[in-house]
C-alpha positions in Angstrom: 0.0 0.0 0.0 0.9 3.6 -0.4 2.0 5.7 2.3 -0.7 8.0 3.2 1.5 10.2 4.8 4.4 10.6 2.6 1.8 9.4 -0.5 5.0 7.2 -1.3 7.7 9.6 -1.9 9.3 8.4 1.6 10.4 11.7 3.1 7.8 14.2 4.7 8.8 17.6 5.5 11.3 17.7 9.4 8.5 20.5 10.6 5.6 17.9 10.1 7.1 15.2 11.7 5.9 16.1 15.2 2.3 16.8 13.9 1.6 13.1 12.5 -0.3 10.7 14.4 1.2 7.1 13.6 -2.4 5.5 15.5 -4.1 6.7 12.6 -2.3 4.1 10.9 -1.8 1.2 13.5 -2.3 -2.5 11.6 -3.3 -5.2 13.2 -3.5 -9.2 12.6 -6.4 -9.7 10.0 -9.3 -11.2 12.2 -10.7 -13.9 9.2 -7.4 -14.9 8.1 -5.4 -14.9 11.7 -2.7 -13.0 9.5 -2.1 -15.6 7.0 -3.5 -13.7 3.7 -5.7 -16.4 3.0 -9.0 -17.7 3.6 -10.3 -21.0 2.6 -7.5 -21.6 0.3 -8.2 -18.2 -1.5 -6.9 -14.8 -0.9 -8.5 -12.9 2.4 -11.6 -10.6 1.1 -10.6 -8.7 4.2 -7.3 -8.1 4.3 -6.5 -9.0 0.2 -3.8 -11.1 1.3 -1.8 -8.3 3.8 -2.3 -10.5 6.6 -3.1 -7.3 8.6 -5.7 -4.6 8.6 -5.5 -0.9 9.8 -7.1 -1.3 13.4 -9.5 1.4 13.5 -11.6 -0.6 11.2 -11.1 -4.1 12.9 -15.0 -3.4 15.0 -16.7 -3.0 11.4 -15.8 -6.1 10.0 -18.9 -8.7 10.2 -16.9 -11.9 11.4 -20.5 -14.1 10.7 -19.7 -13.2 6.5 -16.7 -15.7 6.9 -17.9 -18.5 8.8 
């Protein structure tokens, strides 16, 4: 994925560095595929084969869809 901080160019400016919140962009281990990328021998819907998801988003995913 791209950096939505930097958008990819990997620098951002020295005077912006104490104004970015990095918990905006926690991950965390992908909940249907346990971090694997993969779910039922296909890539994870979810995660599309990252293995992780950004964590804010974690309490919308509908866990029953993948049962």
């Amino acid at each position: 994925k791209e950096c939505p901080v930097c958008q990819g160019e990997g620098t951002v400016d020295a005077r912006d560095i104490e104004t970015i919140d990095l918990h905006l962009f926690e991950q965390k281990e992908c909940p249907v595929c346990k971090g694997s990328g993969n779910h039922k021998i296909k890539e994870c819907p979810v995660c599309q084969g990252e293995g992780t998801v950004d964590a804010r988003d974690i309490e919308w995913i509908d866990l029953s869809e993948f049962r």
